[in-house]
C-alpha positions in Angstrom: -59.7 38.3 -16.0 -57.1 39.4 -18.6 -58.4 38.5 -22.1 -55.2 37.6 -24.4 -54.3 39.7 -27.5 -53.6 38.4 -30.9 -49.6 39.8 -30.7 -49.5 37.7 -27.0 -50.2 34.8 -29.1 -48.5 35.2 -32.0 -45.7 36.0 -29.8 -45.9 33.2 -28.0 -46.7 30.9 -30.9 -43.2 32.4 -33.2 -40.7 32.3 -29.6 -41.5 28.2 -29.3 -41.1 27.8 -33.5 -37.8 29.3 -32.7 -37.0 27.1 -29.8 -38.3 23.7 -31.3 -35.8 24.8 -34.1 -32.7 26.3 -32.3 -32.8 22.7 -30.4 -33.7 20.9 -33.6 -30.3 22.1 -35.5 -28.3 21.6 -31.8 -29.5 18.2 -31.6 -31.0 18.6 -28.2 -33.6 16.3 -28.1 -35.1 17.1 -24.9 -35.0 20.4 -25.6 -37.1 19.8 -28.8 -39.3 17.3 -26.9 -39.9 19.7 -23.8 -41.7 22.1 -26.7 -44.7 19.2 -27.2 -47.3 18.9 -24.8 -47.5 15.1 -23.4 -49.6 13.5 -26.1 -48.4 16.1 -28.9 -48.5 15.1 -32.4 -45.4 15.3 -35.5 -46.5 14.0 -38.7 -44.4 14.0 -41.5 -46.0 12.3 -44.4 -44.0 9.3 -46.4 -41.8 9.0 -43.2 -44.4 8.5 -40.5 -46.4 9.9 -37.8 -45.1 10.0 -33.9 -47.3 10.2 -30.8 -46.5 11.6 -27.3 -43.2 12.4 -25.8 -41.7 8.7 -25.9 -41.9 8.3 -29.6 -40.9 11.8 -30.3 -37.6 11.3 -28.3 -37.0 8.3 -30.2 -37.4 9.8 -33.3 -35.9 13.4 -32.8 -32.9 11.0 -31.2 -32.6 9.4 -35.1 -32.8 12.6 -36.6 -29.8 14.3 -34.5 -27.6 16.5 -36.8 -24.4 14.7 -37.6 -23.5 17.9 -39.7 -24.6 21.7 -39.1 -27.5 22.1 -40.3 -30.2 25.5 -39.9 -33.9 24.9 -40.4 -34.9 28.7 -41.8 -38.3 29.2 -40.8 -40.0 31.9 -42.9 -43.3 34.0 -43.3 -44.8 32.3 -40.0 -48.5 32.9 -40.1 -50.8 32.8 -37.4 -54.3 31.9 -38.7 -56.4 30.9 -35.5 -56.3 31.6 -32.1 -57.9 32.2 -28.8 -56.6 32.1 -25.3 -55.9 28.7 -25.2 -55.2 27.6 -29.0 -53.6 28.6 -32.1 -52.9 27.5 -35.7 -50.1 28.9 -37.8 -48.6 28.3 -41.4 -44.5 28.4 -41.9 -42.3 28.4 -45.0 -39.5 25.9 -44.0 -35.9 25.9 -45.7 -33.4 23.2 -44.5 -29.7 23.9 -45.5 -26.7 21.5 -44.6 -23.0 21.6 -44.8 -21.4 19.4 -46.4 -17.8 18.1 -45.6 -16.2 20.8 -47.4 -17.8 23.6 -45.5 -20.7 25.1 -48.2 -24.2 24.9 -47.3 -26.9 23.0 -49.6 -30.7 23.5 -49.5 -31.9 19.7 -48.0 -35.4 20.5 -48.6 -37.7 23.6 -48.7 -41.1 22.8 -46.9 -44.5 24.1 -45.0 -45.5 23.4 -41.7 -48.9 23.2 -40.3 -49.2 24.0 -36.3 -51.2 24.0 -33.6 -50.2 24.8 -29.9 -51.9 24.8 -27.2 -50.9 26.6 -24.1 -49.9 24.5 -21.3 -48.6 25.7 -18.3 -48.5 29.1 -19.2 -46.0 28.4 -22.5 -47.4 27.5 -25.8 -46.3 23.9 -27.0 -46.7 21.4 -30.4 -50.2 19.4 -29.7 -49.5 18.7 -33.9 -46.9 19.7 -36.3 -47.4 18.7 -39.8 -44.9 18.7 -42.9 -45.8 19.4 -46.3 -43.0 18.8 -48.6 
């Protein structure tokens, strides 16, 4: 048996980040759902915490983009790992467009995940936001 290295992990923890967020600012919802495993975990303190895929479709549904928006996710930081779990640290800056056309920083966050590999791709089992 194949043991897995650290930049397999990392690699696999920074390609579903990017995927979670390239659907995020689409506003493909399944897509963002599809990168949670079934009873995965958001919480975003002050607005609420959502449980398994139904709730997260209903939520990520809410949140759908009605401007461009791009979530820059910086300085990504895997802490913990082993073949089957990780934990990683990201910097998190939100900017929108306004009506005019010129972006504006929405927020400027950091997110605490852990993925768990399921069915050979690594998925959410919690985010966490720290504004």
């Amino acid at each position: 048996m194949t043991e897995t290295t650290f930049a397999e992990v990392a690699e696999g923890v920074r390609a579903t980040i990017a995927r979670y967020t390239h659907a995020l600012d689409d506003g493909r919802t399944d897509d963002v759902v599809a990168t949670y495993v079934a009873d995965g975990v958001f919480d975003f303190p002050g607005t609420g915490t959502y449980e398994g895929h139904d709730a997260l479709r209903e939520t990520y549904e809410a949140w759908a983009p009605r401007r461009p928006q791009r979530h820059l996710v910086l300085n990504t930081l895997v802490d913990e790992w082993d073949d089957h779990e990780a934990a990683a640290t990201s910097d998190v800056v939100l900017i929108v467009q306004n009506k005019e056309g010129a972006w504006s920083v929405g927020f400027v966050a950091r997110y605490r995940d852990v993925l768990r590999l399921d069915d050979g791709a690594w998925k959410f089992a919690r985010r966490t936001v720290q504004v």
